[in-house]
Structure formats: structure tokens, C-alpha cells
Residue, then its C-alpha position, 0 to 999 in steps of 0.5 A: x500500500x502506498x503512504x499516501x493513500x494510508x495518511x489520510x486514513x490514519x490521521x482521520x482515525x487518530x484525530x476521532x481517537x482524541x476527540x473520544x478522548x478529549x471527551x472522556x477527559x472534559x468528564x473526569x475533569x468535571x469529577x475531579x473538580x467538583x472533589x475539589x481538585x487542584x490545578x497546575x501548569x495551566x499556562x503550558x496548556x494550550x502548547x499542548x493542544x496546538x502541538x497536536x493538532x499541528x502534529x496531525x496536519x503534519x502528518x497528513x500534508x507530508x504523508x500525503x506527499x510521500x512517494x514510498x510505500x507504507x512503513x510496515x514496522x513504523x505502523x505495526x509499533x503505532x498499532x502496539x501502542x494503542x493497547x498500552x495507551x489503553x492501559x494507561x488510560x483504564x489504569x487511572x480510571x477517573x483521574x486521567x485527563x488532560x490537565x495536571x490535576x491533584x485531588x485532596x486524598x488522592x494517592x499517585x498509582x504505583x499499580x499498570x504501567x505505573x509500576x514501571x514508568x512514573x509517566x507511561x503516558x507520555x512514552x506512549x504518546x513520544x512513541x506515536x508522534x515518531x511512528x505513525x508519520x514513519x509509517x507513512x514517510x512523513x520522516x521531517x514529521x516525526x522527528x521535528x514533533x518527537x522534539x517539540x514533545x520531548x522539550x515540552x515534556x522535559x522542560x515543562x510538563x513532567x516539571x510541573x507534575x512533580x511540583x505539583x506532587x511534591x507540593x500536594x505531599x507536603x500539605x499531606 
């Protein structure tokens, strides 16, 4: 199959899996606010939600340009990581969303995928912005996103939550 019959398709699917998602956030933020959850890193926030979307017509422009054929490996590990993304998901049940939100009484999970990595969701979605271009030969996509994201994550986001953690262990 050619990647650029595959772009269109793959950036469709992706972009209906996080408005689902997004969905299921905006409701979990609702239950965690009214338990009254505490906010942090707001102004990061809407980084995130332009490094996506551009993330996604990127894909779609570069692979829709691409003259190869469909990286199977690249799509086969963006396929391997939906279950993983799931398991990160369910794992935090109510308290996955969006937003770094602390709730009073709340404990940090050490249970899933936490028992291995302190941010498993952002592994998955590092592995995602690298693969599911390479799948489809949009290789500037993957590699100038998985940076924008690394240095987001790095410098900022993963900062901000152990702040956050830290500071909600102190008033424990």
C-alpha cells in the first residue's frame, strides 16, 4: 500500500481517537473538580493542544506527499501502542485527563504501567508522534514533533507534575 493513500486514513482515525478522548477527559475533569481538585501548569496548556493538532496536519500534508510505500514496522509499533495507551488510560480510571490535576486524598498509582514508568503516558504518546508519520514517510514529521514533545515534556510538563506532587505531599 502506498503512504499516501494510508495518511489520510490514519490521521482521520487518530484525530476521532482524541476527540473520544478529549471527551472522556472534559468528564473526569468535571469529577475531579467538583472533589475539589487542584490545578497546575495551566499556562503550558494550550502548547499542548496546538502541538497536536499541528502534529496531525503534519502528518497528513507530508504523508500525503510521500512517494514510498507504507512503513510496515513504523505502523505495526503505532498499532502496539494503542493497547498500552489503553492501559494507561483504564489504569487511572477517573483521574486521567488532560490537565495536571491533584485531588485532596488522592494517592499517585504505583499499580499498570505505573509500576514501571512514573509517566507511561507520555512514552506512549513520544512513541506515536515518531511512528505513525514513519509509517507513512512523513520522516521531517516525526522527528521535528518527537522534539517539540520531548522539550515540552522535559522542560515543562513532567516539571510541573512533580511540583505539583511534591507540593500536594507536603500539605499531606
Amino acid at each position: 500500500m502506498k503512504a499516501r493513500t494510508l495518511a489520510p486514513w490514519l490521521t482521520g482515525a487518530i484525530a476521532v481517537q482524541r476527540l473520544l478522548e478529549l471527551r472522556v477527559a472534559r468528564a473526569n475533569e468535571r469529577w475531579a473538580r467538583d472533589r475539589g481538585a487542584q490545578e497546575y501548569g495551566q499556562g503550558h496548556y494550550p502548547l499542548f493542544f496546538v502541538l497536536h493538532p499541528a502534529w496531525m496536519l503534519a502528518l497528513l500534508l507530508e504523508g500525503r506527499a510521500a512517494t514510498g510505500r507504507v512503513n510496515l514496522w513504523a505502523l505495526l509499533l503505532f498499532v502496539l501502542a494503542q493497547p498500552l495507551r489503553m492501559w494507561v488510560i483504564r489504569s487511572l480510571g477517573r483521574y486521567w485527563n488532560t490537565r495536571i490535576l491533584i485531588i485532596p486524598g488522592g494517592k499517585r498509582l504505583t499499580h499498570g504501567p505505573f509500576r514501571y514508568l512514573k509517566h507511561p503516558n507520555y512514552a506512549v504518546v513520544a512513541l506515536e508522534l515518531a511512528t505513525a508519520p514513519l509509517a507513512v514517510g512523513a520522516g521531517r514529521t516525526a522527528l521535528a514533533f518527537s522534539v517539540l514533545n520531548a522539550a515540552l515534556l522535559m522542560l515543562i510538563r513532567i516539571p510541573a507534575e512533580e511540583r505539583a506532587l511534591a507540593a500536594y505531599r507536603n500539605q499531606s
